[in-house]
Biopython code that builds the backbone (N, CA, C, O; Angstrom):
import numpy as np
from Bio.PDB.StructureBuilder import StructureBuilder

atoms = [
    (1, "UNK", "N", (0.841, -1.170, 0.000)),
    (1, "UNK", "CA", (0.000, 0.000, 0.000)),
    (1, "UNK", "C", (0.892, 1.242, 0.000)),
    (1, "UNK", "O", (1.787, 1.336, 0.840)),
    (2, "UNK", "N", (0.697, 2.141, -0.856)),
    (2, "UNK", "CA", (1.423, 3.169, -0.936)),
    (2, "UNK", "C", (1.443, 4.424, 0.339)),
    (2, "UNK", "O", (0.739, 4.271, 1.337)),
    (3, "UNK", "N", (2.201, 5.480, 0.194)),
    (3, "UNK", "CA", (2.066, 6.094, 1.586)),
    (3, "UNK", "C", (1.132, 7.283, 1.435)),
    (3, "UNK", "O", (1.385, 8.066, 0.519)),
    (4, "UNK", "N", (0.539, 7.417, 1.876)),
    (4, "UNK", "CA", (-0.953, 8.364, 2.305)),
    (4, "UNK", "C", (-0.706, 9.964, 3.179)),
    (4, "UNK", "O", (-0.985, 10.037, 4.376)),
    (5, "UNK", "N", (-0.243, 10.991, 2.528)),
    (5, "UNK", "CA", (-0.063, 12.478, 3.702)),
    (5, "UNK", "C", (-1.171, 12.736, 3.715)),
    (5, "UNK", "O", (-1.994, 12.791, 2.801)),
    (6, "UNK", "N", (-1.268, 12.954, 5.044)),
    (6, "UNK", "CA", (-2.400, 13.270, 6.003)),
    (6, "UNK", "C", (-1.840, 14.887, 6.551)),
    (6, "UNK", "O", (-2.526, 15.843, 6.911)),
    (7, "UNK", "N", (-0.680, 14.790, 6.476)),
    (7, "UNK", "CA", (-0.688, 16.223, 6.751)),
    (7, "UNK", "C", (0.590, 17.001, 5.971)),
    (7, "UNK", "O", (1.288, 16.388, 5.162)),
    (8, "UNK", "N", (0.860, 18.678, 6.363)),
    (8, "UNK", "CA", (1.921, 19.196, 5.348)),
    (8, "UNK", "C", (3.201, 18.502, 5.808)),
    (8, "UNK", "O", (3.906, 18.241, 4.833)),
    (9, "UNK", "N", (3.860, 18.028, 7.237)),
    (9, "UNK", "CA", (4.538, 17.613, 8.006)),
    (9, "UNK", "C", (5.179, 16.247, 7.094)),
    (9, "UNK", "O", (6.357, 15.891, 7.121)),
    (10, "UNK", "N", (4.146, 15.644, 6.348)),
    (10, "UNK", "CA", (4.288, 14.587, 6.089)),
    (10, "UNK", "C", (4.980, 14.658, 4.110)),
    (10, "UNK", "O", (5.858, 13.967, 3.593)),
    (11, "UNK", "N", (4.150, 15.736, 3.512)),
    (11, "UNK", "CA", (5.080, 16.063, 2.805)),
    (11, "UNK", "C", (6.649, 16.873, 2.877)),
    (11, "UNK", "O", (7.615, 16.928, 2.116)),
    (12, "UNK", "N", (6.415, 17.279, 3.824)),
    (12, "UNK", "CA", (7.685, 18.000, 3.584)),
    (12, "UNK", "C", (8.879, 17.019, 4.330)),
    (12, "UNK", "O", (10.015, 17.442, 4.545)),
    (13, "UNK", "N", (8.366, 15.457, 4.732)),
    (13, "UNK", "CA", (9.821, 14.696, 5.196)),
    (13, "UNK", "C", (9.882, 13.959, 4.046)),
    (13, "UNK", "O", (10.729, 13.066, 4.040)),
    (14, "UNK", "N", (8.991, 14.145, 2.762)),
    (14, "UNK", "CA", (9.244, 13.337, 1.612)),
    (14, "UNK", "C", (10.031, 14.588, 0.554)),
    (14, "UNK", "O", (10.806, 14.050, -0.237)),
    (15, "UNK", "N", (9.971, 15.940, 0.428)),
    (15, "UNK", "CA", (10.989, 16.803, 0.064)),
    (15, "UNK", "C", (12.374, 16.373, 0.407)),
    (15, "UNK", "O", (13.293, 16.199, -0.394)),
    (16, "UNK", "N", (12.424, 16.134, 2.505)),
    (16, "UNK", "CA", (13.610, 16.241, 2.684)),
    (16, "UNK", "C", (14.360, 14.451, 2.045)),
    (16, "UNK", "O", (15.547, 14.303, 1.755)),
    (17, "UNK", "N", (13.311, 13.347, 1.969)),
    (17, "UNK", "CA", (13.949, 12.078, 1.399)),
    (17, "UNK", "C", (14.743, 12.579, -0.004)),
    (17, "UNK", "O", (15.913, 12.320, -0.288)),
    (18, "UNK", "N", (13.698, 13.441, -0.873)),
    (18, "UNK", "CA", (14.243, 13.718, -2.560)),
    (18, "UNK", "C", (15.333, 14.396, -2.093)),
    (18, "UNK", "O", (16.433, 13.861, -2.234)),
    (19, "UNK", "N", (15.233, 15.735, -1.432)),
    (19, "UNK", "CA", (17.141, 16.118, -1.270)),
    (19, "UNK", "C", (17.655, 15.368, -1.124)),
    (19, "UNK", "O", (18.482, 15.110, -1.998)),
    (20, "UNK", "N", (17.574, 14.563, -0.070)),
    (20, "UNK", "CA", (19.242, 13.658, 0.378)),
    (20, "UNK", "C", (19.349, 12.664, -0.311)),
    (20, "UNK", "O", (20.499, 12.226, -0.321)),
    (21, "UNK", "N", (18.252, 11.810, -1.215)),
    (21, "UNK", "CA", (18.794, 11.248, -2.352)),
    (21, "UNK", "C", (19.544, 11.741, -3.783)),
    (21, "UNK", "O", (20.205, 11.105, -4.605)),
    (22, "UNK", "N", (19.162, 13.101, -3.716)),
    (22, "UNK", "CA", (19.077, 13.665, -4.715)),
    (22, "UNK", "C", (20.767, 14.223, -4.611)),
    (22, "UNK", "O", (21.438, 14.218, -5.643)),
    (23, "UNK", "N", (21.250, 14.595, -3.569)),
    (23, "UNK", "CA", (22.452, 14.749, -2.903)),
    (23, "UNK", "C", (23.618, 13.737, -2.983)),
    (23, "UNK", "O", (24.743, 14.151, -3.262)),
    (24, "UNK", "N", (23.443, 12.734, -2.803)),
    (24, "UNK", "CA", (23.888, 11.328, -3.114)),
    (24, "UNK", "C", (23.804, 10.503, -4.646)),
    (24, "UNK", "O", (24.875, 10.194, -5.169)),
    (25, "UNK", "N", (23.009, 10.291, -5.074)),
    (25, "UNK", "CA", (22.645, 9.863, -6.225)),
    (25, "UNK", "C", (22.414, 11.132, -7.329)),
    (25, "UNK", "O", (22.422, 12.322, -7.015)),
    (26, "UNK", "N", (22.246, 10.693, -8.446)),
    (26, "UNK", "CA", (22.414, 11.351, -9.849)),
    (26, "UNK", "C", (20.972, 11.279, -10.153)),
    (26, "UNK", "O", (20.438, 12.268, -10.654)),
    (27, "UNK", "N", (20.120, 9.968, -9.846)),
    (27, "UNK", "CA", (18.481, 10.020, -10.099)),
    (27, "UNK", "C", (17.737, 9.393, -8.853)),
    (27, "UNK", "O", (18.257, 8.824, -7.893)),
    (28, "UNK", "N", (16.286, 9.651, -9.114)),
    (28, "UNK", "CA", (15.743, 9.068, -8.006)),
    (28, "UNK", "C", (15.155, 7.889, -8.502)),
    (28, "UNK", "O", (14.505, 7.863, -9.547)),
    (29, "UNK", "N", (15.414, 6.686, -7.614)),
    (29, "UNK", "CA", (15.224, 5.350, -7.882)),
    (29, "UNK", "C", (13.871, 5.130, -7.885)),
    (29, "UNK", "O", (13.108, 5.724, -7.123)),
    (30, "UNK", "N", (13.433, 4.107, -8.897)),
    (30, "UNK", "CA", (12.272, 3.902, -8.932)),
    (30, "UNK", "C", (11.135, 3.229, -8.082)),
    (30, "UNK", "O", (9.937, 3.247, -8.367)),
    (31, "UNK", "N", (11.772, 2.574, -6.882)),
    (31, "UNK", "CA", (10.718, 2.277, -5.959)),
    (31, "UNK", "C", (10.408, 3.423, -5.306)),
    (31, "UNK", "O", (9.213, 3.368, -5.013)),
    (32, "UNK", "N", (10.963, 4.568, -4.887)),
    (32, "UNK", "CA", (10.772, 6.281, -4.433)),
    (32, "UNK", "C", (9.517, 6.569, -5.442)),
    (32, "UNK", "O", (8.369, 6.183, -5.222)),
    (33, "UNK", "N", (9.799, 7.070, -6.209)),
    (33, "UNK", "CA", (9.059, 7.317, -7.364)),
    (33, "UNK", "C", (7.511, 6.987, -7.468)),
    (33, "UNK", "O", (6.575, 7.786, -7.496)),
    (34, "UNK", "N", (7.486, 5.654, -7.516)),
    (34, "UNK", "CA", (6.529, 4.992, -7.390)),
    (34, "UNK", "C", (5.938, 5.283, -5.715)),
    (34, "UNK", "O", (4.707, 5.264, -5.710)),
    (35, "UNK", "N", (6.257, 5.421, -4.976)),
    (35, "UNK", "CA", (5.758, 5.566, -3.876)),
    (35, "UNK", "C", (4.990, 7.093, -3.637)),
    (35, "UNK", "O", (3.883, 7.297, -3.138)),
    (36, "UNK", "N", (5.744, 7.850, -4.046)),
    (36, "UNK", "CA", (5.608, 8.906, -4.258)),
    (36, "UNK", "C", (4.823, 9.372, -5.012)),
    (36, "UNK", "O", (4.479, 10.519, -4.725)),
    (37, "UNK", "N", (4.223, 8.779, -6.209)),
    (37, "UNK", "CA", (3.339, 9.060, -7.271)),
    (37, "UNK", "C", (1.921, 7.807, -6.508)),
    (37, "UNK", "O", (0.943, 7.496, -7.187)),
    (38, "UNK", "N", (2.036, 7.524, -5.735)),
    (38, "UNK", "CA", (1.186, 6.579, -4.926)),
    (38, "UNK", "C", (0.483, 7.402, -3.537)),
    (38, "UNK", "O", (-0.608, 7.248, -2.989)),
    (39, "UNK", "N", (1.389, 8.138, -3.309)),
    (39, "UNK", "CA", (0.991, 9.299, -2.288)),
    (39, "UNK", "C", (-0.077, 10.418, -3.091)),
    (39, "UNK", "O", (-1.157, 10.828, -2.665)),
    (40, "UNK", "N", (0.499, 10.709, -4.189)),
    (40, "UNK", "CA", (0.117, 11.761, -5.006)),
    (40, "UNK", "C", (-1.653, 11.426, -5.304)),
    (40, "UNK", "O", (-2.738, 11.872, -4.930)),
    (41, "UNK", "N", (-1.136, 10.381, -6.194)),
    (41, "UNK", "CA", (-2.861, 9.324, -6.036)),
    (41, "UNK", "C", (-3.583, 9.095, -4.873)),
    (41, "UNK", "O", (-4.793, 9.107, -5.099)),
    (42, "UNK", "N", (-3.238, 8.853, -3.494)),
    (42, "UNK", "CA", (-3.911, 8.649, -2.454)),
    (42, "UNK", "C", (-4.566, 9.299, -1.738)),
    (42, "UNK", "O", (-5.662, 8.923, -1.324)),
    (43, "UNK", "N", (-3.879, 10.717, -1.364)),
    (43, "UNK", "CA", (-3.813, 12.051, -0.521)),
    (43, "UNK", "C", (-4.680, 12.812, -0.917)),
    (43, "UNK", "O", (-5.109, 13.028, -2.050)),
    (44, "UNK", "N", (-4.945, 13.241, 0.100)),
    (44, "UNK", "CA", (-6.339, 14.595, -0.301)),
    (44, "UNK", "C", (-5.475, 15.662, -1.318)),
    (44, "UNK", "O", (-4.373, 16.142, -1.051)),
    (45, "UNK", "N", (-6.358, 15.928, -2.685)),
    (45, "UNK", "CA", (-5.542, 17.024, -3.455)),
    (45, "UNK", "C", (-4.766, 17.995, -3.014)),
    (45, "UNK", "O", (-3.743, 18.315, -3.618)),
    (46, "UNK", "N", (-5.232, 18.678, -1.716)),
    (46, "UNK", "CA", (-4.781, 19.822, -1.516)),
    (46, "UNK", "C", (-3.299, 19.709, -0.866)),
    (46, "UNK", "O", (-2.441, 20.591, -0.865)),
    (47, "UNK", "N", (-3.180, 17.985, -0.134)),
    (47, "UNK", "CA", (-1.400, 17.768, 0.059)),
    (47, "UNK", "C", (-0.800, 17.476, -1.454)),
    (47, "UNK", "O", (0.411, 17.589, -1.640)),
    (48, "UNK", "N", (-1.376, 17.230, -2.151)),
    (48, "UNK", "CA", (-0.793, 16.581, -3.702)),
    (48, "UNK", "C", (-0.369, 18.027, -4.374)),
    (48, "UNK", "O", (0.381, 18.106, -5.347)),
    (49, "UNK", "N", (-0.945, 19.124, -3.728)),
    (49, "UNK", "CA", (-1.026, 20.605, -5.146)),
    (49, "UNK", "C", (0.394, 21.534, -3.630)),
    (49, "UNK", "O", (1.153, 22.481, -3.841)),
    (50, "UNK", "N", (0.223, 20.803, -2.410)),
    (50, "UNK", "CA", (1.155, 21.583, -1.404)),
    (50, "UNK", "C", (2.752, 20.309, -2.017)),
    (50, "UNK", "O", (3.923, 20.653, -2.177)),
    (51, "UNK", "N", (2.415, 19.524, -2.126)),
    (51, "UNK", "CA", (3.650, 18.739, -3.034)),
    (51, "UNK", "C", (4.450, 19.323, -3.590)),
    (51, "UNK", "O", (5.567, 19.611, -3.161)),
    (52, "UNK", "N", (3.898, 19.634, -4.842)),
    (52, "UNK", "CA", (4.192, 20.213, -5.979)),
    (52, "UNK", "C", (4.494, 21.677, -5.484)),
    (52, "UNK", "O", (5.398, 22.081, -6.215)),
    (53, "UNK", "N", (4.310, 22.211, -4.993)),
    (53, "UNK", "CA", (4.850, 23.692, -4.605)),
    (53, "UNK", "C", (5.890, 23.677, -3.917)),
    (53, "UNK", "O", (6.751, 24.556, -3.960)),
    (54, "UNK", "N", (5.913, 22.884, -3.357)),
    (54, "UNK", "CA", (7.207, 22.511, -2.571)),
    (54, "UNK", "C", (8.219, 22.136, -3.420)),
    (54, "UNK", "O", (9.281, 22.756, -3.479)),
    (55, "UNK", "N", (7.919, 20.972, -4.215)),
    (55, "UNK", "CA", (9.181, 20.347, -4.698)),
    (55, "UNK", "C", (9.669, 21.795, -6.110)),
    (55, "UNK", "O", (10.778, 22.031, -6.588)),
    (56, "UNK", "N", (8.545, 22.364, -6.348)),
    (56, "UNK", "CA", (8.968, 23.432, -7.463)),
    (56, "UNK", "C", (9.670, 24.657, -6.497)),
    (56, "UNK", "O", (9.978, 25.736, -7.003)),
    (57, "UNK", "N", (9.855, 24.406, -5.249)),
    (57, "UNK", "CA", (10.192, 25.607, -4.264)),
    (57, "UNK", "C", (11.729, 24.958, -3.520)),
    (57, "UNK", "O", (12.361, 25.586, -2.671)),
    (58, "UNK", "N", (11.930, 24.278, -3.785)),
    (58, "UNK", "CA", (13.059, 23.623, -3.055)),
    (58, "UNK", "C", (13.865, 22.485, -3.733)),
    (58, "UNK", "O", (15.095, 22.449, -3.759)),
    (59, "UNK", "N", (13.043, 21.564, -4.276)),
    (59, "UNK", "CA", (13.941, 20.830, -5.121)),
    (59, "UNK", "C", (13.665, 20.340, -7.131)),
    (59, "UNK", "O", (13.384, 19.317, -7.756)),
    (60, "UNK", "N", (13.960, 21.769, -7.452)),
    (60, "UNK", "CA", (13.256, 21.331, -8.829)),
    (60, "UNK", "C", (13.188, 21.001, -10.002)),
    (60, "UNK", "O", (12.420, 21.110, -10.958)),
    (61, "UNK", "N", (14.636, 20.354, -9.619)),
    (61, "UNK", "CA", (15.241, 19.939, -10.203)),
    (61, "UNK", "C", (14.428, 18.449, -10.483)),
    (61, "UNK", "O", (14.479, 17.922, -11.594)),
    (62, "UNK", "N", (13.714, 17.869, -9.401)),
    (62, "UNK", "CA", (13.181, 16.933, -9.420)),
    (62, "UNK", "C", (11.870, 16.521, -10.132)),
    (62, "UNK", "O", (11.325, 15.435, -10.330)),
    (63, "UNK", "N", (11.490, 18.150, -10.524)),
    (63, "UNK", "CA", (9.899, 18.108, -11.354)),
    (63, "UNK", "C", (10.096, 17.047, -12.407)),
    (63, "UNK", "O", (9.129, 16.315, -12.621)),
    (64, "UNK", "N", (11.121, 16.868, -13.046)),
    (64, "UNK", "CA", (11.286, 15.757, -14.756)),
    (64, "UNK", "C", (10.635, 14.568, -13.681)),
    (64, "UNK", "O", (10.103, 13.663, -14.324)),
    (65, "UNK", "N", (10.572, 14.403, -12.405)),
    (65, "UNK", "CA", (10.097, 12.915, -12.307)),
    (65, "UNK", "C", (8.701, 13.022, -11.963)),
    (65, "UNK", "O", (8.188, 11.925, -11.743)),
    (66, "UNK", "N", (7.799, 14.188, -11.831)),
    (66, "UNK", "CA", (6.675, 14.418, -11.486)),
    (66, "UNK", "C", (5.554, 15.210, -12.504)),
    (66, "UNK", "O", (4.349, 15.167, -12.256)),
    (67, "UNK", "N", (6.094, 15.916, -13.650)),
    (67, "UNK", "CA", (5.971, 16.555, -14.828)),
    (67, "UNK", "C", (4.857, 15.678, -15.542)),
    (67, "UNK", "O", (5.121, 14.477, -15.582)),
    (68, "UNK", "N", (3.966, 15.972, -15.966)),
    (68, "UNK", "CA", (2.985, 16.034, -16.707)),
    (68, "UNK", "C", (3.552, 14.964, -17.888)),
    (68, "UNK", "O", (4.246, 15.605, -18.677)),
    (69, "UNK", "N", (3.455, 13.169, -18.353)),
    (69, "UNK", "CA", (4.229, 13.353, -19.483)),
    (69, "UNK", "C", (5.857, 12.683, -18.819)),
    (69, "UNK", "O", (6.664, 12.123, -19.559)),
    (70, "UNK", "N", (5.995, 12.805, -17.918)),
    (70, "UNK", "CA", (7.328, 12.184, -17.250)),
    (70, "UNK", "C", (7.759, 10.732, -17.909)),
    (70, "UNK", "O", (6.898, 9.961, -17.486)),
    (71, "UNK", "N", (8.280, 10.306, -18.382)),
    (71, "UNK", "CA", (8.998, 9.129, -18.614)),
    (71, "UNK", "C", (9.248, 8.164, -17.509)),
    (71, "UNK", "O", (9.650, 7.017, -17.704)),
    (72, "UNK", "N", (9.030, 8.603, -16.508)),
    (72, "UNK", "CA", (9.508, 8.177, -15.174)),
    (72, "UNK", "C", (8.103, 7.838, -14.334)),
    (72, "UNK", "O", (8.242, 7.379, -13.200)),
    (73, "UNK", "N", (6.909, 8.026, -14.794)),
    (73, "UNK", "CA", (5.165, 8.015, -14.312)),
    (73, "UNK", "C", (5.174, 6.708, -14.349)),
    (73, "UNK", "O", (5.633, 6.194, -15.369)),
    (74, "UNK", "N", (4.681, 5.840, -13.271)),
    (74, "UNK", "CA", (4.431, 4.315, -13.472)),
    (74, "UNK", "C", (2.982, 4.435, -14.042)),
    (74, "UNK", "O", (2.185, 5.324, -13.742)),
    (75, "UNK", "N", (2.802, 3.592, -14.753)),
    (75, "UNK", "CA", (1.781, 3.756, -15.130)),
    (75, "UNK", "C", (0.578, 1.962, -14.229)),
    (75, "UNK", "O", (-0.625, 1.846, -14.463)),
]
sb = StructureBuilder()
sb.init_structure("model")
sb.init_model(0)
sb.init_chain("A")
sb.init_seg("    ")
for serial, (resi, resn, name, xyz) in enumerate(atoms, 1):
    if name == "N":
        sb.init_residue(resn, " ", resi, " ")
    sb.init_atom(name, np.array(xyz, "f"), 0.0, 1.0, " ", f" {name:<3s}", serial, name[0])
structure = sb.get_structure()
């Protein structure tokens, strides 16, 4: 079962996972990804649209894995 934010607290310790992988590694691995796009699907919109502001506010480099169209979208 994928992971479910219930609150902003909860996105923003999945920002700080993408930095410090993102810090370490060159891409973000695909079980992340998938988890993460499982949150996105799960979560009340309004943590899914505080997501995305975040990760376009801090790490955004990371949008190519969340982008509309991503190559990287499990389908």
């Amino acid at each position: 079962m994928p992971y479910r934010w219930k609150e902003k607290v909860d996105v923003d310790e999945t920002i700080v996972v993408i930095k410090n992988v993102l810090d370490k590694e060159p891409e973000l691995p695909n079980w992340l990804v998938k988890t993460i796009y499982g949150a996105i699907r799960d979560s009340d919109p309004a943590m899914a649209k505080y997501f995305y502001a975040e990760v376009k506010k801090y790490v955004p480099a990371s949008m190519k894995y969340f982008e509309e169209g991503s190559t990287r979208a499990p389908i």
